[in-house]
N, C-alpha and C positions, 0 to 999 in steps of 0.2 A: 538443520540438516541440508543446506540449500536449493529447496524448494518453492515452487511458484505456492504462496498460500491460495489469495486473490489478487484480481486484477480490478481496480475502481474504476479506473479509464482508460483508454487506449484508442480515444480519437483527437485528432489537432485543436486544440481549442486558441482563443485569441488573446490578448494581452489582457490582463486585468488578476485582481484578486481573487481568489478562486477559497473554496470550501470542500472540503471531502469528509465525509464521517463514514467509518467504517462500522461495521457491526459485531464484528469477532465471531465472523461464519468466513468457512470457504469456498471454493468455487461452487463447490455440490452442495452450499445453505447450512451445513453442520456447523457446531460453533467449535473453534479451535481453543486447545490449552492455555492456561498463563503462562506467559514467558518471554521473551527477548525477542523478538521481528525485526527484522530489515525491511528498510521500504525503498524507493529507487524512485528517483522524479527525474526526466529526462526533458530537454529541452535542446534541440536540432544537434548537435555535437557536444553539448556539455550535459553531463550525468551529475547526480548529486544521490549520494547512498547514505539515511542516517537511521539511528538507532530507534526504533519504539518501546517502552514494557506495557506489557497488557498486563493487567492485575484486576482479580476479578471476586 
């Protein structure tokens, strides 16, 4: 529906290999539906948009 679910992080971090585990809650802790999610990773002028499935 192209909405914000959640946000993991949203401060500058520095070069290295990084970890995120989501938990299949949203911003207000509820757990959201199975189904299809866009995620967005963003780095200074390059964007990268890829596909998730939650199945639960």
């Amino acid at each position: 529906m192209g909405r914000v679910v959640n946000t993991l992080v949203s401060i500058q971090q520095k070069a290295g290999y990084k970890f995120i585990q989501w938990n299949a809650t949203n911003n207000s802790g509820q757990p959201v539906s199975a189904g299809l999610y866009l995620y967005t990773i963003q780095e200074g002028d390059i964007r990268q948009t890829k596909k998730m499935v939650l199945l639960k």
